[in-house]
VOBA-1610 file (N, C-alpha, C; in pm, whole numbers, padded with zeros to 5 digits, always signed):
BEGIN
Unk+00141-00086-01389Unk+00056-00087-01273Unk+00131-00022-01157Unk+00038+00091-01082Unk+00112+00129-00990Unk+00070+00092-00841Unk+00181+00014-00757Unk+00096-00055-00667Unk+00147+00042-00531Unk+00067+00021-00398Unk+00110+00119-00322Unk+00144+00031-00182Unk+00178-00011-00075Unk+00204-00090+00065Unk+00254-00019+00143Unk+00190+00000+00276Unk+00206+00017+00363Unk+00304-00002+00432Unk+00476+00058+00497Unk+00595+00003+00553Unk+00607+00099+00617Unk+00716-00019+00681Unk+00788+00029+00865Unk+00916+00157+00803Unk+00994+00108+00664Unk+01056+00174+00620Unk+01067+00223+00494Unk+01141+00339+00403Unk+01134+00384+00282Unk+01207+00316+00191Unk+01260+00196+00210Unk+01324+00072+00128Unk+01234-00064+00066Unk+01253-00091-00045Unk+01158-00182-00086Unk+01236-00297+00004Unk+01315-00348+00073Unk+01357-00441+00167Unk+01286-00401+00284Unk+01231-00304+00344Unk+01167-00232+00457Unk+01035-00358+00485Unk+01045-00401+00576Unk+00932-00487+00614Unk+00731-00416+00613Unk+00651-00456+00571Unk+00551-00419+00558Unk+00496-00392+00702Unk+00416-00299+00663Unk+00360-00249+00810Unk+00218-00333+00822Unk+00198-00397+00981Unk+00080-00409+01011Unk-00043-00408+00978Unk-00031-00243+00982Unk-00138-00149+00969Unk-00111-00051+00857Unk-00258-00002+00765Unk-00253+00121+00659Unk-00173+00261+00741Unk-00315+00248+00844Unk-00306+00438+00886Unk-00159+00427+00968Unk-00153+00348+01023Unk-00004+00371+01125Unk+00137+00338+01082Unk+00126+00342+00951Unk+00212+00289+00899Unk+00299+00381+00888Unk+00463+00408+00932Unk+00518+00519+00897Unk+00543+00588+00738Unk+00549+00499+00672Unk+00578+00497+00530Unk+00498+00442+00433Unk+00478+00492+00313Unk+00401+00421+00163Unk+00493+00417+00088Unk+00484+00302+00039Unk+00548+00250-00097Unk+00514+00251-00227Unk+00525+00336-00310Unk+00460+00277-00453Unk+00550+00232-00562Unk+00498+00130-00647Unk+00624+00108-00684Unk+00577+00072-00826Unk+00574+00130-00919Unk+00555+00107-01058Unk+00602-00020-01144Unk+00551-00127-01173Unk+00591-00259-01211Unk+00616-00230-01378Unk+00559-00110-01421Unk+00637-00106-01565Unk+00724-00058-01599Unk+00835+00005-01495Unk+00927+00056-01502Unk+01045-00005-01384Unk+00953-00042-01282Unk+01029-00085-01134Unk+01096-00041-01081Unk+01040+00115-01083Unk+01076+00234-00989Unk+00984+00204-00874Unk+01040+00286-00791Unk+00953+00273-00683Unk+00978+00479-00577Unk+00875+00476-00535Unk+00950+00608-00421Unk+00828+00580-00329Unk+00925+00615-00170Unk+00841+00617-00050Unk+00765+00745-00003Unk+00684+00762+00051Unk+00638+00929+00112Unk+00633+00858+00259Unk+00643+00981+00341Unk+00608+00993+00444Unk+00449+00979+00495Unk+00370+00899+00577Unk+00267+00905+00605Unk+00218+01009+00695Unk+00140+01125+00703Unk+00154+01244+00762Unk+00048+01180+00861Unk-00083+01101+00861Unk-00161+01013+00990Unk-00082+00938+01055Unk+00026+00915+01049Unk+00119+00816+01147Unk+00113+00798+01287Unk+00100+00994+01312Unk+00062+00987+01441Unk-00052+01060+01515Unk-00097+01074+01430Unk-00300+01116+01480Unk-00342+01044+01535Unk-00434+01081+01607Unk-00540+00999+01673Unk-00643+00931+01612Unk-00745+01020+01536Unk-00842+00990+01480Unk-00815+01027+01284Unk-00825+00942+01213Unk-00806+00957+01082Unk-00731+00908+01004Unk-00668+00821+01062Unk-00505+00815+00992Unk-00534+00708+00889Unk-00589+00660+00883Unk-00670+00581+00716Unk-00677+00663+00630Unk-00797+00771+00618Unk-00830+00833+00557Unk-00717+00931+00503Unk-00608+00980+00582Unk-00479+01040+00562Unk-00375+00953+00453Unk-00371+00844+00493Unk-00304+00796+00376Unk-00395+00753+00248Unk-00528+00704+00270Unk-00612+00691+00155Unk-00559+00823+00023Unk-00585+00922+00092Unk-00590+01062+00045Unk-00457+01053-00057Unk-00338+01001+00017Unk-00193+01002-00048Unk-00186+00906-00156Unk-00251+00745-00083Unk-00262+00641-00222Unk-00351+00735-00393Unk-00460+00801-00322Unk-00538+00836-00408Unk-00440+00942-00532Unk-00375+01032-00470Unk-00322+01153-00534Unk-00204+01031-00567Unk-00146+00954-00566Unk-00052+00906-00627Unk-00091+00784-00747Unk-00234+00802-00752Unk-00266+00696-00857Unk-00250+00595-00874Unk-00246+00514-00704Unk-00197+00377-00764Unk-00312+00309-00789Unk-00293+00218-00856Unk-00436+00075-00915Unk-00456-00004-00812Unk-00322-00051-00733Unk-00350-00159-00623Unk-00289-00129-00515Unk-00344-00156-00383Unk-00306-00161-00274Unk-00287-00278-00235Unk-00179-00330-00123Unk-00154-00449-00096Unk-00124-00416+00077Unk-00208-00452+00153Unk-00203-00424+00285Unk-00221-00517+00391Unk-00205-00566+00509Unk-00253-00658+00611Unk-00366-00611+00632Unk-00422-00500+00678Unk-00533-00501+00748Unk-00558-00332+00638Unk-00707-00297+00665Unk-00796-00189+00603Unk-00891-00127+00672Unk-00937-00028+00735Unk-01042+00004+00800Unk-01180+00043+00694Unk-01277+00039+00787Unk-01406+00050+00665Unk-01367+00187+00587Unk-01383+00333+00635Unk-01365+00432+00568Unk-01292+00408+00445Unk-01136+00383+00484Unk-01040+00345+00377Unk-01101+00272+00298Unk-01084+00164+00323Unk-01164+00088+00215Unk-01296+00112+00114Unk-01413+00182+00188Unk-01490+00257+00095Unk-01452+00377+00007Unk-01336+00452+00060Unk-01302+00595-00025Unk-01253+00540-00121Unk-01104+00462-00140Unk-01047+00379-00237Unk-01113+00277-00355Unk-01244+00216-00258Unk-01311+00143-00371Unk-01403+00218-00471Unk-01458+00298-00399Unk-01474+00443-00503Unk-01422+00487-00599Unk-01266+00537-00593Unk-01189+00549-00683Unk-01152+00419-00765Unk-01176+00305-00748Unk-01158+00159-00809Unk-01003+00131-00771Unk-00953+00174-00701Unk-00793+00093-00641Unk-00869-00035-00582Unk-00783-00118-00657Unk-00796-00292-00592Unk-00747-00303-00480Unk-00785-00388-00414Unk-00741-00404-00250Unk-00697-00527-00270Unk-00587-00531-00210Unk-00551-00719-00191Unk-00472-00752-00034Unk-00522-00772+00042Unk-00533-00819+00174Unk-00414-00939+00169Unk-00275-00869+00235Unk-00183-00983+00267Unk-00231-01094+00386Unk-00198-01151+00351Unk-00175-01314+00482Unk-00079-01310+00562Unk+00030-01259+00543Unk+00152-01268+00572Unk+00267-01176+00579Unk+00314-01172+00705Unk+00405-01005+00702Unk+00528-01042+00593Unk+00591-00940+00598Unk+00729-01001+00497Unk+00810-00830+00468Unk+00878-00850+00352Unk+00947-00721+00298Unk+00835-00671+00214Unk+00843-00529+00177Unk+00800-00458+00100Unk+00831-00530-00068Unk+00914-00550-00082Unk+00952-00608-00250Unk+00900-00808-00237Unk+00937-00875-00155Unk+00840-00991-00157Unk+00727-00994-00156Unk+00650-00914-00074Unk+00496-00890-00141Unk+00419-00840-00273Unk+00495-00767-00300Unk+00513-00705-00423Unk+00575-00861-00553Unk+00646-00915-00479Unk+00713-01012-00631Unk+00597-01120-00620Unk+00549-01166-00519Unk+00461-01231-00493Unk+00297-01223-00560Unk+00240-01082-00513Unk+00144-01047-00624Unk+00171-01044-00755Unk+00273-01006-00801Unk+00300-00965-00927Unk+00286-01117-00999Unk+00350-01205-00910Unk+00367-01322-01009Unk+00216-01403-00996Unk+00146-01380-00894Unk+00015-01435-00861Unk-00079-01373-00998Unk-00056-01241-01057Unk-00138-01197-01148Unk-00125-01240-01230Unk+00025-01312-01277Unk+00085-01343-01447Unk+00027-01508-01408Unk-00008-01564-01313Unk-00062-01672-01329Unk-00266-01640-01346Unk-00296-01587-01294Unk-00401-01543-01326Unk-00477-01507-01473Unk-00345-01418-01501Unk-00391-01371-01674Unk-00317-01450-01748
//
């Protein structure tokens, strides 16, 4: 599963960002291998779009799940389109605790 989060920095210790579009950095981080690599968010500092700018990046990077604080409508409709799961954090934290957190929330699930 390749999951993608929104961060302040390009380290899976990098605290999660706020926000999708303003987020300086994306995280994806492959749980069947537990690689991970950051990109640069190129909407970081636009005015108008910057959802849709990283949507665009989650999309071309194929991840299955997104794990974010907050989502704007656009985003959220382009992505659910493509069927990336959305899972709406509660709680700020690191990039890899949210991540160990879902991960283990699913193995209780399935």
């Amino acid at each position: 599963m390749k999951i993608a989060i929104p961060s302040i920095g390009e380290s899976l210790t990098s605290m999660v960002s706020d926000t999708l579009g303003r987020a300086p950095f994306i995280i994806f981080y492959d749980s069947s291998n537990e690689e991970f690599n950051s990109l640069e968010n190129p909407g970081f500092q636009i005015q108008d779009g910057s959802g849709l700018k990283i949507s665009e990046i989650i999309l071309g990077e194929s991840a299955d799940v997104l794990l974010t604080r907050e989502i704007g409508r656009k985003s959220y409709s382009a992505l659910m389109k493509r069927h990336v799961k959305i899972h709406l954090l509660k709680s700020s934290g690191t990039v890899i605790s949210s991540i160990n957190k879902y991960l283990k929330k699913q193995k209780v699930i399935n």
